[in-house]
C-alpha positions in Angstrom: 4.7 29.7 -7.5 7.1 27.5 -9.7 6.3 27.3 -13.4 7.7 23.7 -14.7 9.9 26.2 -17.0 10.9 28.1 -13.7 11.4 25.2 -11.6 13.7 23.3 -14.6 15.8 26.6 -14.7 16.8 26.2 -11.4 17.4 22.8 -11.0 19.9 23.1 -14.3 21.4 25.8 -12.1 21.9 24.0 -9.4 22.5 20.5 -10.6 25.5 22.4 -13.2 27.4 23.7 -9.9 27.4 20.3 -7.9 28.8 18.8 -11.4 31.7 21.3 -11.2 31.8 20.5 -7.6 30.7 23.7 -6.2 28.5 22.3 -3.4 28.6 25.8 -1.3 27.6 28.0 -4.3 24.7 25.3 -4.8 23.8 25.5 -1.3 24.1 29.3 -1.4 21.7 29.9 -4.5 19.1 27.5 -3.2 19.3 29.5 0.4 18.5 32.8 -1.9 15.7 31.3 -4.0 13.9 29.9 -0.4 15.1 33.4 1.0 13.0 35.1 -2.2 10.0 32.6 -2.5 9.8 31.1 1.3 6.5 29.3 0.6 7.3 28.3 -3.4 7.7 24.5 -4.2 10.3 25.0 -6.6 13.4 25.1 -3.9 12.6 22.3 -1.8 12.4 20.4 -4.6 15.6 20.8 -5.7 17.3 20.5 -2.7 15.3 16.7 -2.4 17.4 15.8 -6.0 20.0 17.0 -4.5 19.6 15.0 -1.6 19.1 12.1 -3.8 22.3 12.3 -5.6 23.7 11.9 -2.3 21.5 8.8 -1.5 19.8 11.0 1.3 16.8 9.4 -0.2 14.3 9.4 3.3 15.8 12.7 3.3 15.4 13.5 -0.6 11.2 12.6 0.0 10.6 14.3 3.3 12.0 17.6 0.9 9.3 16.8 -2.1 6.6 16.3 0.5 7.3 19.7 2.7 7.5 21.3 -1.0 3.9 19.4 -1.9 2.4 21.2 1.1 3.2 24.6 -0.1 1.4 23.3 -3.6 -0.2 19.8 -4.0 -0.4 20.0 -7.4 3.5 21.4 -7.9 3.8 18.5 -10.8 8.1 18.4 -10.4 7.9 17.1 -6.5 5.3 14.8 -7.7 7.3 13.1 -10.2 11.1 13.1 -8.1 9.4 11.7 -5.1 8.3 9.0 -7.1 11.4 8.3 -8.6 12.6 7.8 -5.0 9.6 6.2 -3.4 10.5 3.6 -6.9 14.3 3.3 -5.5 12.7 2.1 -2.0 10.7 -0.2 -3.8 7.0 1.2 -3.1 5.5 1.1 -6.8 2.0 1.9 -5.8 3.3 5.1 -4.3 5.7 6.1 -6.9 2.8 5.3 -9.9 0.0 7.4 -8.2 2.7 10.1 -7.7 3.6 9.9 -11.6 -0.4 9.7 -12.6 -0.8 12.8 -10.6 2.4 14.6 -12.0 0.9 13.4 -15.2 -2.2 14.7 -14.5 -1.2 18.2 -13.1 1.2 18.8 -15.7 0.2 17.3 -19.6 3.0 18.2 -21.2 5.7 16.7 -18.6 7.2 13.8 -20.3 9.1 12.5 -17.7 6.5 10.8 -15.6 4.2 9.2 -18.5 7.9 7.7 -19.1 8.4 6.7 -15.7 5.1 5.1 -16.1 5.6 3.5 -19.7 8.7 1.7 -17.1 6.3 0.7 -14.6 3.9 -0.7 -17.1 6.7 -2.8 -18.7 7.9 -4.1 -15.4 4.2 -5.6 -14.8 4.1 -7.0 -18.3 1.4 -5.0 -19.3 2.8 -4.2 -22.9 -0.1 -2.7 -23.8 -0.1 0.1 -21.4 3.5 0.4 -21.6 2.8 1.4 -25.2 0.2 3.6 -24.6 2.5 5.6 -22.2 5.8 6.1 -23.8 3.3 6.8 -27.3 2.6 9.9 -24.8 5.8 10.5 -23.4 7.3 10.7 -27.4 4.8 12.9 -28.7 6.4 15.6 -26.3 9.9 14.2 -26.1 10.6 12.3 -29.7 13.4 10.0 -28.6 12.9 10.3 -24.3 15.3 7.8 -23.2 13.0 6.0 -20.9 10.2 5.5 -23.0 12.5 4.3 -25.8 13.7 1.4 -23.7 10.1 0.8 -22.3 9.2 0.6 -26.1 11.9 -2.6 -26.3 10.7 -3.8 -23.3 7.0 -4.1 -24.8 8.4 -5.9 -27.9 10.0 -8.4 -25.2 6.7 -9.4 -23.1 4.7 -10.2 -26.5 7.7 -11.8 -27.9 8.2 -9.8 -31.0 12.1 -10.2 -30.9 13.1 -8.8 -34.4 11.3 -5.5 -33.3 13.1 -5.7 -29.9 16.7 -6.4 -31.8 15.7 -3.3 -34.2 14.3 -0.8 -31.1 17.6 -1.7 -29.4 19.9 -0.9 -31.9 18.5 2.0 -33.0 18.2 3.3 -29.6 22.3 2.7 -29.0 22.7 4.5 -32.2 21.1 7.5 -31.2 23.1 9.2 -28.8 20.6 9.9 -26.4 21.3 7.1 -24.0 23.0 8.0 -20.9 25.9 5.4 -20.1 23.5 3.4 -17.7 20.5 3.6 -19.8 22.9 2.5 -22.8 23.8 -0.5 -20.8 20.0 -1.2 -20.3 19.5 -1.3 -23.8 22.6 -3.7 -24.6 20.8 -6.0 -22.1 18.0 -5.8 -24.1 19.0 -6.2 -27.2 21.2 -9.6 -25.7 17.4 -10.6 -24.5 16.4 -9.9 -28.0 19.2 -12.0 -29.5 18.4 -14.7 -27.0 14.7 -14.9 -28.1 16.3 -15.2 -31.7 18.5 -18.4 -31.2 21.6 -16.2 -31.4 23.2 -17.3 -28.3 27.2 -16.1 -28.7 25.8 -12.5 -29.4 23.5 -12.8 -26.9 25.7 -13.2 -24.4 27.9 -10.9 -25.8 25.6 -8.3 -25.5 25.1 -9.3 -22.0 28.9 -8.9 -21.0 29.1 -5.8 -22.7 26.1 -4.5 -20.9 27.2 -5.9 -17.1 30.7 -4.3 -18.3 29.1 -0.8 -18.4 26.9 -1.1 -15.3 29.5 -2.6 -13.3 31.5 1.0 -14.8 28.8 3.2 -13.4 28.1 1.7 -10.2 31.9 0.8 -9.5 32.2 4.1 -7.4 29.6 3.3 -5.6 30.3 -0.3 -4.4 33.6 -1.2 -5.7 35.1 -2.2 -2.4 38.0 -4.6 -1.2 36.5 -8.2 -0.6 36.1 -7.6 2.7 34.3 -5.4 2.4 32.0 -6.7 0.2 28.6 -9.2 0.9 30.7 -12.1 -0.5 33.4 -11.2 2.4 30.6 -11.1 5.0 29.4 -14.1 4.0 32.9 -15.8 3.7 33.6 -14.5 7.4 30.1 -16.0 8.8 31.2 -19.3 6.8 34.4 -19.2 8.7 32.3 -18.3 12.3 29.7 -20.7 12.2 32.0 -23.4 10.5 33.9 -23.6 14.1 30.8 -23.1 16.0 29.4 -25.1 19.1 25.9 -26.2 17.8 24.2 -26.1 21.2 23.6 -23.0 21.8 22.4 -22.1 18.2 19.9 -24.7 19.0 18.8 -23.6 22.1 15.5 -21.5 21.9 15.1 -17.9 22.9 11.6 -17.1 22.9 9.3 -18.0 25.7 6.5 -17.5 23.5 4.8 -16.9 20.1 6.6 -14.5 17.9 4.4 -14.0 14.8 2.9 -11.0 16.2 -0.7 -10.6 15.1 -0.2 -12.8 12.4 -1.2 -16.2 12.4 1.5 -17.6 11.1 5.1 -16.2 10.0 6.8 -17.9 7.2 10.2 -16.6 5.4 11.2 -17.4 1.6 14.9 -17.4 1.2 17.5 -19.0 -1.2 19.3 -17.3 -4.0 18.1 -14.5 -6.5 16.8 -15.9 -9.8 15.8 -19.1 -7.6 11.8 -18.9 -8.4 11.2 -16.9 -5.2 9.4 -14.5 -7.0 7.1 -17.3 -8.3 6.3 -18.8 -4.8 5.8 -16.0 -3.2 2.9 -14.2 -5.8 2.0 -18.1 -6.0 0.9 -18.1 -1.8 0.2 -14.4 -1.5 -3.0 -15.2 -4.3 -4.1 -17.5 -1.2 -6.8 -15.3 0.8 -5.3 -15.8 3.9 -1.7 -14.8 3.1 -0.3 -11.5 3.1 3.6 -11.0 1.8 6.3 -8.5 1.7 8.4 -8.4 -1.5 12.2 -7.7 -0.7 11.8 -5.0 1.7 14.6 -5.3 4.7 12.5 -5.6 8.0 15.6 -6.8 10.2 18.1 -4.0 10.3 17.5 -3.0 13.5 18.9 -6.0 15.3 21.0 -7.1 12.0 23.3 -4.1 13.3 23.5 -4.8 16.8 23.4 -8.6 16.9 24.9 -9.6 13.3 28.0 -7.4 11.9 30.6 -9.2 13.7 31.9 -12.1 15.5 31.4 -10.6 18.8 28.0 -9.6 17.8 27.4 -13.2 16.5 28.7 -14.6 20.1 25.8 -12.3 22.1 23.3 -13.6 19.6 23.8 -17.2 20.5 23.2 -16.5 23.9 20.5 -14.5 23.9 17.4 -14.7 25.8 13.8 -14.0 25.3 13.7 -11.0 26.9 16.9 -10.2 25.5 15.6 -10.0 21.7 11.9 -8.7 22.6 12.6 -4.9 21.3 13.9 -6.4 18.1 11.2 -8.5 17.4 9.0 -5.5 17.5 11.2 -3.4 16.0 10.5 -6.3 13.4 6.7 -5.5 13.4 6.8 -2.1 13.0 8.5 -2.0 10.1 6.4 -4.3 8.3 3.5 -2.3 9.2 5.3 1.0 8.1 5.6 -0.8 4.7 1.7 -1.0 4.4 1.2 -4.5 5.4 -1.4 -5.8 7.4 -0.7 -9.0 9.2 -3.7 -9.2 11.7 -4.9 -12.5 11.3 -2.9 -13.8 8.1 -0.5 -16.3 7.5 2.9 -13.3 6.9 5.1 -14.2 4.2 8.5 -11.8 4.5 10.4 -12.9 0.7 14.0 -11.7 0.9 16.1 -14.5 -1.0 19.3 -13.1 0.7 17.9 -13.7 4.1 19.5 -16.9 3.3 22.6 -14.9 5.1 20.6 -13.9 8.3 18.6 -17.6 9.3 20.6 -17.9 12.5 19.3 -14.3 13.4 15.8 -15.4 12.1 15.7 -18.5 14.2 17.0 -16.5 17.5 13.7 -13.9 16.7 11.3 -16.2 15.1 11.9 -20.0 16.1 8.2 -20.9 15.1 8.6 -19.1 11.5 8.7 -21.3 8.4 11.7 -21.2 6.2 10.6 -21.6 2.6 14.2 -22.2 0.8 13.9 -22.1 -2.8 16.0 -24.0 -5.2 16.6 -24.3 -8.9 19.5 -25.7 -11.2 22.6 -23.6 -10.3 23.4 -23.3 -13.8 19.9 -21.6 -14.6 20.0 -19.4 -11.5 24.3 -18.1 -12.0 23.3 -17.3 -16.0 20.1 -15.8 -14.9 21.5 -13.5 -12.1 24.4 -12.8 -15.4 21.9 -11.6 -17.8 19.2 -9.7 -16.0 19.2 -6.1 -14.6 18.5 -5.5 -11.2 18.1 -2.5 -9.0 21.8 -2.1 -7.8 23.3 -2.8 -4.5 25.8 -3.9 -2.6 24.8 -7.7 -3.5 23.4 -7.2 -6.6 27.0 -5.5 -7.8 28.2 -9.3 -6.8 25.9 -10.8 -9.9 27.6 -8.5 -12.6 30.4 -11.3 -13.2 29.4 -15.0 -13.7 32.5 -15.3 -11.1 31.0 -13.0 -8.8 27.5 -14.5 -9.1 28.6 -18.5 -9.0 31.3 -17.5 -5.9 28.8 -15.7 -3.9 26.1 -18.3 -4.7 28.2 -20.9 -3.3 28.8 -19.2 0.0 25.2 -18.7 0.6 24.6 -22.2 -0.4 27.3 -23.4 2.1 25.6 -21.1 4.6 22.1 -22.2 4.3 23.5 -26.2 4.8 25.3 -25.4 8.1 22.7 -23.1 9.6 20.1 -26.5 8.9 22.9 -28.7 10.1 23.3 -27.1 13.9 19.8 -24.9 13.8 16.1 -26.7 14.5 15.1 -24.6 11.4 11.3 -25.2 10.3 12.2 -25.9 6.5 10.2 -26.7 3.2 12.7 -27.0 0.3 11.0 -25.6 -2.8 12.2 -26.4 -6.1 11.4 -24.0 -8.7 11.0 -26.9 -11.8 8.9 -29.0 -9.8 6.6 -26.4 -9.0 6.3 -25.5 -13.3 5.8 -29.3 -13.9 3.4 -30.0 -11.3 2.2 -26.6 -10.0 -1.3 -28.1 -7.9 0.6 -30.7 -6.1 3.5 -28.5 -5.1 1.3 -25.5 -4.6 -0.9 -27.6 -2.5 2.2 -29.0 -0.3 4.0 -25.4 0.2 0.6 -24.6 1.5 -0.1 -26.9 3.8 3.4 -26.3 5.4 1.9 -23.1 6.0 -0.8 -24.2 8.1 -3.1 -23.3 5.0 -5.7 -25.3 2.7 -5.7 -25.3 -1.3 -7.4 -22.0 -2.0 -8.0 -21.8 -6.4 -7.5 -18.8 -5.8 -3.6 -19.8 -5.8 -3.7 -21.1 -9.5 -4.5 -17.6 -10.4 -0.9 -16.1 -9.6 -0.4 -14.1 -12.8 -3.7 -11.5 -12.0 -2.5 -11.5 -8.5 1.0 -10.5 -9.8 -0.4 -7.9 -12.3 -1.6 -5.7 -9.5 1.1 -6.2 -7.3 4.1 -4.2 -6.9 6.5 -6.9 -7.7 10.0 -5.0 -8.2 12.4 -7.6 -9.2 13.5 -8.8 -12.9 10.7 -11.4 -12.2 8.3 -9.2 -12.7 7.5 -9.4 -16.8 7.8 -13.4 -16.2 5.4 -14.1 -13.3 2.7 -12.0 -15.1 2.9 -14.7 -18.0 2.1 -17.6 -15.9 4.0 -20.7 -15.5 7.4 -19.7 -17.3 8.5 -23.4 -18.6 11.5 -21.9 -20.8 13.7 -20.9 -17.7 14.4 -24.4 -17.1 17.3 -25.5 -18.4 18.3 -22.6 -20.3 22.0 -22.8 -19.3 22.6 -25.5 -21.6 22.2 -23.3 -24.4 25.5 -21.3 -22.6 27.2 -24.1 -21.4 30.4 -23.2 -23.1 30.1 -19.8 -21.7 29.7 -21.2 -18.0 32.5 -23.5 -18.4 35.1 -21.0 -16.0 32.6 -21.3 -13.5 31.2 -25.0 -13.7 33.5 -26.6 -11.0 32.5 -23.6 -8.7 28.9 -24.7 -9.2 29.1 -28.4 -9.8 28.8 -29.4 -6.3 25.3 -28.0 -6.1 24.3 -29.8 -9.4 24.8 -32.8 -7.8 23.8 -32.0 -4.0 20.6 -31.0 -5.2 19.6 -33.7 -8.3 20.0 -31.9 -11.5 22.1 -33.7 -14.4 25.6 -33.4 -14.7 
């Protein structure tokens, strides 16, 4: 079997000919070292980081876990299948495949780092400590648990520690480009903390500037090609559309599966879905789903295209049955158990797909959440999510504010000609007077005022909640994200007649 020193030598091997672009030779060495070793855990392995690279990542964990049944205890496939099961948003299984790594393997840094990260993201500053204090003591300096360090200084506030811990950490040459972005975005939260707005922000830019340099190869694409395209062509579909037959039901019966109830919470990113959704899944009879894509099957076949669009207005019950289980399925795959609860599915983007939602699930409650579009443009600006297509969208106040329009636009037509079941839910209401709101959102559920409800922040500390949110909802009621864009109003200024409409359509001050 492997040792870790083994296993690293090969995967420096392998990982130096795919950077020279010599795929074969890679493909040939790991065929020799499985040809050698057929039952060691060392080769799979690598071929799953190789498979990640390529964003093979179902691929990349199906390779850690056949390596994990040669040795269960083989610390390496541990540790890289969690760092995929964290890309797919399951950060139960990637923190009890770290503890394990951890566990099997003391002097491997990278996972105590990985879960100094996962600490930080549930505001747990404590533990994040604790955790990248390990992961230094073998790796001085480890990149990961250097930013997780900055990240504890953020949760308790401590902003002239964060300011020093980010600067010292771009000074010391050990940050990747990404990871060097990361910490520019921290230090512009650190500034921020400090009153310092015009370097905050400046740190900000200069941090979006370098992600949006990574990731460009991955999703720099021609408008239409983008989510803002798609969006701008479903604008320009539904804009001409005949009402009646998006009205017009297509299910004969229930459709909330062995749930009691169904209920989706859409909007925008950075709108305070985050909030209400750890707000109603701390109600005993809710369960929820946390930005996890459960509609792909019939988003390919029934939404892509105008054509597609055209067959999903006229679709019958029978018509959309397989999709609605196709539905189901994934939701359980995801661990979820919906027998009997009220289902919460929180996807804020699903704004996009509610005339697909209706045609599946006319009975399901549409939770739309809303907050000053000011607040939610410079939010989506300044915070670091996990990349994708539509994230890519936020790394430009132009991006964010044009895209945010679009699905704004979107989300009034589809109420205009669809008999959607909607609550609107606004995010400062809900911080000003959380028992009356909570109650309300609630009762639109079908449900009664649990106190159990008031206690969101333990609920979201043992939660996997996998969103910039996270550090925030732990904290409570976050009052200071209201009305923060005043502080930047000069810096939104390119962007305030894209966004004034909104102001105004939804009652917050010019």
């Amino acid at each position: 079997m492997s040792t870790l020193a083994e296993f690293r030598t090969l995967y420096d091997e392998i990982m130096r000919l795919l950077a020279n672009g010599q795929s074969q030779a890679a493909s040939a060495r790991l065929d020799r070292a499985r040809a050698e070793r057929p039952d060691d855990p060392g080769p799979p392995t690598v071929l799953g980081t190789a498979l990640s690279l390529i964003g093979q990542r179902a691929d990349a964990v199906a390779a850690f876990t056949r390596a994990l049944e040669f040795d269960p205890a083989f610390a390496p496939a541990l540790y890289y299948r969690g760092i995929e099961l964290q890309a797919l948003g399951d950060l139960h299984g990637a923190a009890a495949d770290f503890e394990k790594s951890a566990e099997m393997a003391p002097d491997y840094a990278e996972p105590l780092a990985q879960l100094a990260d996962i600490a930080a993201r549930r505001g747990d500053a404590e533990a994040t400590r604790a955790f990248a204090g390990r992961t230094a003591a073998l790796d001085p300096g480890e990149p990961i648990s250097t930013l997780a360090f900055i990240a504890a200084d953020l949760i308790v506030r401590d902003f002239t520690a964060a300011e020093a811990g980010a600067r010292a950490a771009l000074a010391s040459g050990r940050l990747s480009p990404h990871n060097r972005a990361i910490a520019l975005g921290q230090l512009g939260d650190a500034l921020d903390g400090l009153g310092r707005r015009p370097e905050a922000f400046a740190a900000w830019s200069t941090s979006n500037e370098g992600l949006k340099s990574h990731y460009a190869p991955m999703f720099e694409r021609p408008e239409e090609h983008t989510p803002l395209g798609h969006a701008r062509r479903l604008l320009t579909y539904f804009e001409k559309a005949d009402a009646q037959p998006w009205a017009t039901r297509a299910a004969d019966g229930p459709t909330h599966g062995p749930a009691s109830g169904h209920a989706f919470i859409v909007g925008y990113p950075r709108s305070g879905t985050t909030l209400l959704e750890q707000v109603l899944a701390s109600h005993p009879d809710v369960v929820a789903l946390e930005e996890r894509s459960c509609l792909e099957d019939s988003l390919t076949d029934l939404f892509l295209d105008a054509k597609a669009l055209d067959r999903l207005s006229k679709a019958r019950s029978d018509d959309l049955q397989a999709y609605r289980a196709a539905y189901w399925r994934r939701v359980a795959n995801d661990g979820v158990d919906v027998h009997g609860k009220v289902f919460i599915d929180k996807m804020p983007l699903n704004t996009v797909l509610l005339p697909l939602i209706h045609k599946l699930f006319p009975d399901a409650r549409i939770l739309f959440a809303i907050r000053d579009p000011r607040d939610v443009v410079l939010s989506c600006f300044r915070r670091r999510f996990g990349m994708n297509p539509a994230m890519y969208q936020m790394l430009t106040l132009r991006g964010a504010a044009e895209y945010y329009d679009v699905v704004m636009k979107l989300g009034a037509r589809f109420r205009e000609i669809m008999p959607l079941k909607v609550r609107e839910c606004r995010y400062e209401a809900l911080v000003e007077d959380f028992e009356t709101e909570a109650r309300q959102h609630a009762a639109f559920l079908g449900l009664d005022w649990s106190g159990a409800m008031a206690d969101f922040a333990k609920t979201a500390r043992t939660r996997p909640v996998n969103t910039p949110s996270s550090t925030q909802v732990t904290r409570g009621l976050f009052r200071e994200g209201m009305g923060q864009w005043k502080a930047y109003a000069d810096q939104l200024t390119p962007v305030a007649p894209r966004l004034a409409p909104w102001v105004e359509r939804f009652g917050y001050e010019a």
